[in-house]
N, C-alpha and C positions, 0 to 999 in steps of 0.2 A: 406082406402078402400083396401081391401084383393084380391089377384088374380083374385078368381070366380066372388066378385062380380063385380072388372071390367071384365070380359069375360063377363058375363051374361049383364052388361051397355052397352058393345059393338055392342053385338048380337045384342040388343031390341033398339038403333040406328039407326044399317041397316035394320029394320024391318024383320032379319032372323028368320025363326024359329028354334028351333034345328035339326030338321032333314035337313034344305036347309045346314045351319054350317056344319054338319055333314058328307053330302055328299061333300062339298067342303074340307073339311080337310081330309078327308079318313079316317075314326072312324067313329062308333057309337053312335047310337042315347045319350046310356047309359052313354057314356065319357063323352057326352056335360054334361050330367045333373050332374052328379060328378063332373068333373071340375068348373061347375060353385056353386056345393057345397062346395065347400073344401073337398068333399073328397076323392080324388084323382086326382094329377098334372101333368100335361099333360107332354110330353116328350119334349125333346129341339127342334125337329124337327116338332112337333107340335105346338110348342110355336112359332117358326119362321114363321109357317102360319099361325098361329092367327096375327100376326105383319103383316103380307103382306099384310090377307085380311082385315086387317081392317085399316090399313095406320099409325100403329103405331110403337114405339118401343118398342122391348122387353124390356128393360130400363124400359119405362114407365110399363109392364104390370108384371114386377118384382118390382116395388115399388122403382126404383133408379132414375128414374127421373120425376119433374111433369110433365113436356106438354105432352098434350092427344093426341097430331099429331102431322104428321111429317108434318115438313112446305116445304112439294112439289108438285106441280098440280098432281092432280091425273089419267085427263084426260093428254091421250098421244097423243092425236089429234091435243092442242095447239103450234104453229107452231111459233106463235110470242109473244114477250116479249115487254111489256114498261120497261123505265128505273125505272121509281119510284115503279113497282113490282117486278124488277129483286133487285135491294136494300134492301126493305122489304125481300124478299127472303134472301139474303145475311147475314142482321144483324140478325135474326131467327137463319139460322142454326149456325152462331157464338154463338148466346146465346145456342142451344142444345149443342155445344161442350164445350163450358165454364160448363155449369153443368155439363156434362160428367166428365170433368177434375174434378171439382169439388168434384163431389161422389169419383172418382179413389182414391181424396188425403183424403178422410174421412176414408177409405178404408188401405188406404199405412201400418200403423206402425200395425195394425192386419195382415197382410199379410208378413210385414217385421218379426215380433215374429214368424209369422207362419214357415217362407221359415229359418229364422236359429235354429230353434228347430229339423230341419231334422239333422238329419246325416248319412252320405254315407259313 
């Protein structure tokens, strides 16, 4: 799945329309419908609030890692924790960090060729 069309799976989730998107990100109507066509991609600072609002990682909406959410209440009204959901909780985001690492090291020897082909 491509950028837009998670942006656009996102949106039609929260039952956003593009204009409600739109006016929470501060852009236009017109971006929404380009970004979620491919054609044209949102700025980093707009991709951070595509993440925010919709409780995900950039990670995931750049195609680097699978899980669709981040594994944390989203409500900040919750005041108390069990133990067997503070746990759950716990081994979640070890597994979002183990993939993270994971992509980093898929990542490494393209980035290592890249950083000594510079010269200063």
């Amino acid at each position: 799945m491509n950028l837009g069309e998670k942006l656009k799976q996102l949106r039609l989730e929260k039952n956003l329309t593009q204009k409600q998107l739109a006016d929470r990100l501060g852009v236009a109507i017109s971006a929404i419908s380009s970004y979620e066509s491919d054609t044209r991609c949102p700025t980093f600072d707009t991709l951070i609030k595509y993440a925010r609002i919709f409780h995900v990682s950039t990670d995931y909406l750049l195609g680097l890692e699978p899980i669709h959410t981040l594994m944390y209440p989203v409500s900040q009204t919750q005041k108390s924790w069990s133990l067997p959901s503070l746990l759950i909780s716990f081994e979640q985001k070890i597994m979002i960090h183990s993939i993270r690492i994971y992509n980093a090291k898929k990542w490494l020897p393209f980035y290592s060729h890249f950083f000594s082909s510079i010269h200063i």
